[in-house]
SEZA-47308 format. One record per residue (C-alpha): residue in three letters; x, y, z. Coordinates in nm, 4 decimals, decimal comma. Each point is the difference from the previous one (the first is absolute). Layout:
N
 rest       c1       c2       c3
  ALA        X        Y        Z
...
% end
This chain:
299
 rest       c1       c2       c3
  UNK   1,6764  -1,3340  -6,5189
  UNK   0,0619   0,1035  -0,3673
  UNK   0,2515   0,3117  -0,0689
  UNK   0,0198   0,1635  -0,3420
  UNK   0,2988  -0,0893  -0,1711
  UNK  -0,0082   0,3505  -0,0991
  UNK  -0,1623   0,3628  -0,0349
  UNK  -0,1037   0,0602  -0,3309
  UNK   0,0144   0,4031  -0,0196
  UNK  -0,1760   0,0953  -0,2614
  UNK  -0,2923  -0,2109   0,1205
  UNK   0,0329   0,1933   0,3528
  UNK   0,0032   0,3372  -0,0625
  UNK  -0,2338  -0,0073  -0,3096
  UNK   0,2865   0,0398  -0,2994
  UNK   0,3369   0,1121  -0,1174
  UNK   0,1666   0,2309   0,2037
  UNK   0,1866   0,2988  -0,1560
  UNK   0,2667   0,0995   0,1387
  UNK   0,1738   0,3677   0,0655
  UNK   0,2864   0,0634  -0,2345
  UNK   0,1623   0,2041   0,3127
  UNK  -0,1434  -0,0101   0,3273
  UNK   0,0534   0,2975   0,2443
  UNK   0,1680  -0,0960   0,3422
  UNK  -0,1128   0,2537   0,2480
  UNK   0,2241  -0,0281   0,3027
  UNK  -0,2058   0,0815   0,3474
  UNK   0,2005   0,1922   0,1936
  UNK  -0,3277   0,1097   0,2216
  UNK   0,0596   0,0957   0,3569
  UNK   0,3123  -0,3046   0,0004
  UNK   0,2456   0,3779  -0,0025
  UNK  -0,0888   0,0118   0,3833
  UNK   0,0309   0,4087  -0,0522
  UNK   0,3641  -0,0336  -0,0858
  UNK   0,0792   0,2052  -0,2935
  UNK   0,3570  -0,2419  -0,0302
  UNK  -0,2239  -0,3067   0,0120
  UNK  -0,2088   0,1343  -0,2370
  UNK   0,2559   0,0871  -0,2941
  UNK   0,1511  -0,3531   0,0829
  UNK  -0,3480  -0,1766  -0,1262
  UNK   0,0007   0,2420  -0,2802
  UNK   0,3433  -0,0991  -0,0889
  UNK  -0,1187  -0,3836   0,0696
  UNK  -0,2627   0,0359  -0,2265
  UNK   0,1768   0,1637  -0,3159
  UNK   0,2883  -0,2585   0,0639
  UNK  -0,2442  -0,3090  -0,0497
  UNK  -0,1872   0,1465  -0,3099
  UNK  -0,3398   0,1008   0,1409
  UNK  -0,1820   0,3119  -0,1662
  UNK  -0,1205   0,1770   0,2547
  UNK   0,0157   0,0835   0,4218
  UNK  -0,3242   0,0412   0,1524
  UNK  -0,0279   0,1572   0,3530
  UNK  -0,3526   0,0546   0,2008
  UNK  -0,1002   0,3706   0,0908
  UNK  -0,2714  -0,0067   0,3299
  UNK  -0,1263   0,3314   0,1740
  UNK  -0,0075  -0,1527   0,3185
  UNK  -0,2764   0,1560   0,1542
  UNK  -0,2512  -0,0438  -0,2942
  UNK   0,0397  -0,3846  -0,0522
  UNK   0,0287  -0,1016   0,3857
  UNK  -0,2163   0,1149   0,2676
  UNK   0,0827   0,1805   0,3459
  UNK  -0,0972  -0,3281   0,2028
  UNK   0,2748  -0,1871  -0,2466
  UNK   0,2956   0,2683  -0,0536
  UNK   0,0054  -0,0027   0,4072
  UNK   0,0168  -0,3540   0,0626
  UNK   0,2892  -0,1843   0,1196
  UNK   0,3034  -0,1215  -0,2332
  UNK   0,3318  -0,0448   0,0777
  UNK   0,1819   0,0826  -0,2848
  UNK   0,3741   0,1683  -0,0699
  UNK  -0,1934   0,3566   0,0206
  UNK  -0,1814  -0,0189   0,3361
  UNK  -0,2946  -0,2106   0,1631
  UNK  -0,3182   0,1260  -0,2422
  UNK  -0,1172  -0,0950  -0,2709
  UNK   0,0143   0,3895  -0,0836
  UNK   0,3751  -0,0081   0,0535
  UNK   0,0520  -0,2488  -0,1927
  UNK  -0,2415   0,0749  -0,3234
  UNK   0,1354   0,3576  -0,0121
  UNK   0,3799  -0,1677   0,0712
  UNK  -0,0976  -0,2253  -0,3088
  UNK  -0,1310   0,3102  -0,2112
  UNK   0,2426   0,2015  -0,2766
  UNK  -0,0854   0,4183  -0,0513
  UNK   0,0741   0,1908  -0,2865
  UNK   0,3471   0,0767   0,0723
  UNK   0,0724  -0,3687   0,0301
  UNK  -0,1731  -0,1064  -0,3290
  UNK   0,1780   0,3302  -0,1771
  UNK   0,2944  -0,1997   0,0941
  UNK  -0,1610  -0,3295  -0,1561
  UNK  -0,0989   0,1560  -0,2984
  UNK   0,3399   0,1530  -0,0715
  UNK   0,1775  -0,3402   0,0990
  UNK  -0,2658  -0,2232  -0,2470
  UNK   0,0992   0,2629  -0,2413
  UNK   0,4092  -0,0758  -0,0062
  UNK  -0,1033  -0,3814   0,0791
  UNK  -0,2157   0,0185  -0,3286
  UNK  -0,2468  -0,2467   0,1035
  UNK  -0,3916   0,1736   0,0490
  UNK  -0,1566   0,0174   0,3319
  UNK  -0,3694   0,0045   0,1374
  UNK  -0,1770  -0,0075   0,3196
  UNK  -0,3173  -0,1529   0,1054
  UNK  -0,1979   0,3058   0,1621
  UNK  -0,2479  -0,0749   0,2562
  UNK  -0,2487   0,2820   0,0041
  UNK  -0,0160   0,2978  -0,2468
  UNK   0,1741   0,2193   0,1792
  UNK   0,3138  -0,2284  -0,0323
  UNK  -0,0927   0,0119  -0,3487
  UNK  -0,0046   0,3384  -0,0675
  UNK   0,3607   0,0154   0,1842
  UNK   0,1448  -0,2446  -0,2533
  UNK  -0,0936   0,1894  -0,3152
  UNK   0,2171   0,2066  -0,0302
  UNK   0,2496  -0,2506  -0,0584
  UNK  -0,1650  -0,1048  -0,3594
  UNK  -0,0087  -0,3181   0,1031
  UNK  -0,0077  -0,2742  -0,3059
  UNK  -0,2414  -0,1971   0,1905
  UNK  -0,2479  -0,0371   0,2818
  UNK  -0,0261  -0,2831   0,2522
  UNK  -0,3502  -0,0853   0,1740
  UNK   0,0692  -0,1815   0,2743
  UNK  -0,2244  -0,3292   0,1053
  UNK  -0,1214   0,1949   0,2882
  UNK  -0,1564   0,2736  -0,2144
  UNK  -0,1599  -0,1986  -0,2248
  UNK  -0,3481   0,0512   0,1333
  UNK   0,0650   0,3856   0,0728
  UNK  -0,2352   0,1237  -0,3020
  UNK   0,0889   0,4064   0,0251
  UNK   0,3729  -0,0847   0,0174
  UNK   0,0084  -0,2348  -0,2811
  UNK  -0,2221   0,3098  -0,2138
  UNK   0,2967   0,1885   0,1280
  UNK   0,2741  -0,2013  -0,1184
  UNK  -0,1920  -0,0847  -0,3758
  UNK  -0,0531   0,3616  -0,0148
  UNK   0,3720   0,0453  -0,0319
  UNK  -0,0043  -0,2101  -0,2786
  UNK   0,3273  -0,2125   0,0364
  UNK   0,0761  -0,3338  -0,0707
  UNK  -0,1344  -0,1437   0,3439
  UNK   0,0747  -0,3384   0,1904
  UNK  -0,2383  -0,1215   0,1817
  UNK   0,0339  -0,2884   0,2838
  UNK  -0,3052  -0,2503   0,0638
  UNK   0,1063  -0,1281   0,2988
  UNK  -0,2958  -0,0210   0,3068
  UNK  -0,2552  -0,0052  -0,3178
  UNK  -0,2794  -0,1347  -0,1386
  UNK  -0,0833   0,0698  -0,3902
  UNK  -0,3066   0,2006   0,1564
  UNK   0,3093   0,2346   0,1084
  UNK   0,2233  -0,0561  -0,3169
  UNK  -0,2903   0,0471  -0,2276
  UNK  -0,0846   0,3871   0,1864
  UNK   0,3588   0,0896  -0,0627
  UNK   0,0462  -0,1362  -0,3139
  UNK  -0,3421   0,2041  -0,1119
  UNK   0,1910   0,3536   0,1357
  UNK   0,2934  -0,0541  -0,1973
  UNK  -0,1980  -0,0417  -0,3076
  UNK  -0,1994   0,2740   0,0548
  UNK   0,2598   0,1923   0,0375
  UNK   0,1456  -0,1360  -0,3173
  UNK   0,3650  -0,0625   0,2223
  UNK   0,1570  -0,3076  -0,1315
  UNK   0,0859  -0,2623   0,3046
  UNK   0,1501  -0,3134   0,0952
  UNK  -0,1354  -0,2095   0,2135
  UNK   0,2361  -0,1482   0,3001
  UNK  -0,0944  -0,3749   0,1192
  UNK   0,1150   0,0196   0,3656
  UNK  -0,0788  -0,1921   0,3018
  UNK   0,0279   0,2277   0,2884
  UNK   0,1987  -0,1713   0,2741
  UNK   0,3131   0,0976   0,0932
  UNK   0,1875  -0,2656  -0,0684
  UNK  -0,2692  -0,2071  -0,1941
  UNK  -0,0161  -0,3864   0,0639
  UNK   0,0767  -0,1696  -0,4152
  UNK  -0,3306  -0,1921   0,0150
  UNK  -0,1979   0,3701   0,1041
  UNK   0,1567   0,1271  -0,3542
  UNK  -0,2525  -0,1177  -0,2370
  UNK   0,1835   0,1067  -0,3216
  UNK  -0,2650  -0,1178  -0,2144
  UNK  -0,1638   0,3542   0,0509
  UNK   0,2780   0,1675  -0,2311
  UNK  -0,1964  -0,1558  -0,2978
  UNK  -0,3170   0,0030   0,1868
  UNK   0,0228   0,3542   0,0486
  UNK   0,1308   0,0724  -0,3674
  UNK  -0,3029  -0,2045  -0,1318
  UNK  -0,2660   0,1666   0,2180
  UNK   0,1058   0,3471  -0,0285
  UNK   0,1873  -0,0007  -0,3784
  UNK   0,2534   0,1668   0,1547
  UNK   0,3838  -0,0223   0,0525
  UNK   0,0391  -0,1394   0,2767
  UNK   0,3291   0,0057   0,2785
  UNK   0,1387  -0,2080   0,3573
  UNK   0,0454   0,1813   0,2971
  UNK   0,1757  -0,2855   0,2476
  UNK   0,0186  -0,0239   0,3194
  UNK   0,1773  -0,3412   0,0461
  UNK   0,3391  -0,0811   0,0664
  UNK   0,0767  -0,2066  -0,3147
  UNK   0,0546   0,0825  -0,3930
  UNK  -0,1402  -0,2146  -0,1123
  UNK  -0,3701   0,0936  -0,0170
  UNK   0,0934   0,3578  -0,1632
  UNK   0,1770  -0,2365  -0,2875
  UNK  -0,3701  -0,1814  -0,0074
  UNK  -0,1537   0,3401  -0,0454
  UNK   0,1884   0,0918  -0,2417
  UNK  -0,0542  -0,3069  -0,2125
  UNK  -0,3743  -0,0075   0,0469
  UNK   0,0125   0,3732  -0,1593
  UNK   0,1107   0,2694   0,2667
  UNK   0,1234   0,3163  -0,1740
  UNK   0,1319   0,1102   0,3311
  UNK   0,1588  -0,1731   0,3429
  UNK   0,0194   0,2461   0,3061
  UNK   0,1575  -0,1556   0,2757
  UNK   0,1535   0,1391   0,3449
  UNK   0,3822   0,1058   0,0223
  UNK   0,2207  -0,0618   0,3255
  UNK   0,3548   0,0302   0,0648
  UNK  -0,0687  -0,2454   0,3166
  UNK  -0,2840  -0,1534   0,0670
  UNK   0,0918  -0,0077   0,3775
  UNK  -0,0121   0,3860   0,0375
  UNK  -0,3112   0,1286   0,1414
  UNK  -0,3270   0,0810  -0,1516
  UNK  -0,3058  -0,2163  -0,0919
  UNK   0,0822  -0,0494  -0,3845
  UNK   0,3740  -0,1165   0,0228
  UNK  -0,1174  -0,3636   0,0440
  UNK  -0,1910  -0,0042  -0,3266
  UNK   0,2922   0,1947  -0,1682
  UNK   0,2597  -0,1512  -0,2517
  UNK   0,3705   0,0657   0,0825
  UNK   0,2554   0,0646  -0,2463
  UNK   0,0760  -0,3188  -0,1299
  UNK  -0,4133  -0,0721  -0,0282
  UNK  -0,0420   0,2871  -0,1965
  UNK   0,3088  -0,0572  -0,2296
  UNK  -0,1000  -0,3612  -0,0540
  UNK  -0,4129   0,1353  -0,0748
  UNK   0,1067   0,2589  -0,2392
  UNK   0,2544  -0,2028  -0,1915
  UNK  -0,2767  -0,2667  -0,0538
  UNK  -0,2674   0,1895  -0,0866
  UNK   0,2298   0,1883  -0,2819
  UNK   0,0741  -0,3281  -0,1248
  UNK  -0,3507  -0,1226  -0,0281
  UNK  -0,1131   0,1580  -0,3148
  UNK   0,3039  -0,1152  -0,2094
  UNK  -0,0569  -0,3396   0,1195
  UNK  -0,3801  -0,0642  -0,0624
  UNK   0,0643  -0,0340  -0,3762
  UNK  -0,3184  -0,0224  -0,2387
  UNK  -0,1413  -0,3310   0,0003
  UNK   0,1582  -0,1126  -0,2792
  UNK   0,2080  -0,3493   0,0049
  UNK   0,3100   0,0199  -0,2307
  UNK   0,3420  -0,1534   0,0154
  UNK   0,2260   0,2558   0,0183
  UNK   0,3599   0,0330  -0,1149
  UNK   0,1783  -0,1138   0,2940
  UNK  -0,2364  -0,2297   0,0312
  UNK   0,0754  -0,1457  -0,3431
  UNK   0,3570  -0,0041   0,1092
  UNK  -0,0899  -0,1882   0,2549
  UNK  -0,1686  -0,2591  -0,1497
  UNK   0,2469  -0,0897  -0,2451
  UNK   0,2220  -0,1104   0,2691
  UNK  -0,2191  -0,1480   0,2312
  UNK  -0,3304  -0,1144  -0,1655
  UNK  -0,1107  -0,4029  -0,1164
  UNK  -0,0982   0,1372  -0,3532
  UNK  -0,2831  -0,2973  -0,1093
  UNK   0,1085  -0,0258  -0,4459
  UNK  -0,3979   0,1189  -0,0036
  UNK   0,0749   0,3343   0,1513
% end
């Protein structure tokens, strides 16, 4: 069998890739607080200590996005034996995101939150949010996406579960609207196997849709949020934990401190190191060579 030496790039994704002078590092906090107001401000503080941007929570009414037969089935969970208990356990009101806002506030790092049906929506805006979040799950939810382009912020929007049938719908609401929008390559699994990732679709997605285009991960490594980010992402969103042995269903596909440290410092250094294409010896490279280099009398 015969194995390519090696990938030629340009070749595979159809060109040059430009690449975001600063990429915005939206940390995930999601549901991974567990309803603890302390937990919470300690992945805020995680988040601002590693460099990213932004906090993003998710904002459910419980009994608009589940159904009765759902909210009163079995789950064990810290809050009781439903899944009721522990959805509503899970769920932040607006005395606990007061708190969050004020916190993000002395933090000075933004926060969002992905709201699952318009009346979560409508709860958030009174925060001024700099951002909305569409979450995978929503994509194909037509009236809420009008809803959410109608408010006219920048919007991210996650393709995970999609088809470009889906991506296509959305994408032609947001323009409509005239809302500018980036979207999120993400592979919904939770965590996602590395050879389910795909990360071709960053450019894919750019080309298609002439759009900027983002990373949502779900796995447990870096490194395919670096690959984003080098095949064009303008933004990396990516799941915060401060253990990912606590409960709840998103800690496994969560970065820890160090994880987050180590993904923020790299993608910061990105930009300064993908230089302009141009081959020049360089002053300490002259240096160099006078010590070290055969000099042939023709050079």
């Amino acid at each position: 069998m015969n194995y390519a030496s090696h990938i030629d790039l340009e070749t595979l994704i159809g060109g040059p890739v430009p690449l975001a002078r600063h990429v915005t590092v939206i940390g995930e906090i999601g549901i991974n607080h567990n309803g603890d107001l302390a937990i919470t401000k300690k992945l805020i503080e995680l988040a601002k200590q590693s460099g990213c941007d932004a906090v993003k929570f998710q904002k459910r009414t419980v009994d608009t996005v589940y159904s009765p037969e759902v909210l009163a089935g079995s789950r064990e969970s810290p809050w009781g034996t439903t899944q009721r208990e522990q959805k509503e356990g899970l769920e932040f009101g607006r005395a606990e995101y007061d708190v969050i806002d004020r916190y993000c506030r002395e933090m000075d790092i933004q926060w969002s939150a992905s709201a699952w049906d318009i009346e979560s929506l409508e709860f958030l805006k009174p925060y001024d949010l700099p951002f909305n979040k569409v979450a995978s799950a929503m994509l194909t939810h037509v009236p809420f996406l009008e809803a959410v382009a109608a408010d006219g912020k920048l919007t991210y929007i996650s393709t995970g579960m999609s088809r470009y049938r889906d991506i296509d719908r959305a994408v032609t609401v947001f323009r409509a609207a005239e809302c500018p929008f980036v979207l999120m390559h993400c592979v919904a699994e939770y965590p996602a196997p590395v050879d389910h990732l795909n990360m071709q679709m960053v450019h894919k997605l750019a080309q298609r849709f002439q759009c900027p285009v983002g990373y949502s991960g779900h796995e447990v490594s870096i490194t395919p949020s670096i690959m984003a980010v080098m095949l064009g992402a303008v933004a990396i969103e990516r799941h915060i934990t401060l253990d990912r042995a606590m409960y709840g269903s998103d800690q496994a596909a969560s970065l820890e401190r160090r994880g987050l440290e180590l993904l923020v410092q790299y993608i910061r250094t990105i930009p300064d190191a993908w230089g302009d294409g141009e081959k020049r010896v360089l002053p300490g490279e002259q240096e160099a060579a006078e010590k070290l280099r055969y000099w042939d009398a023709a050079d």
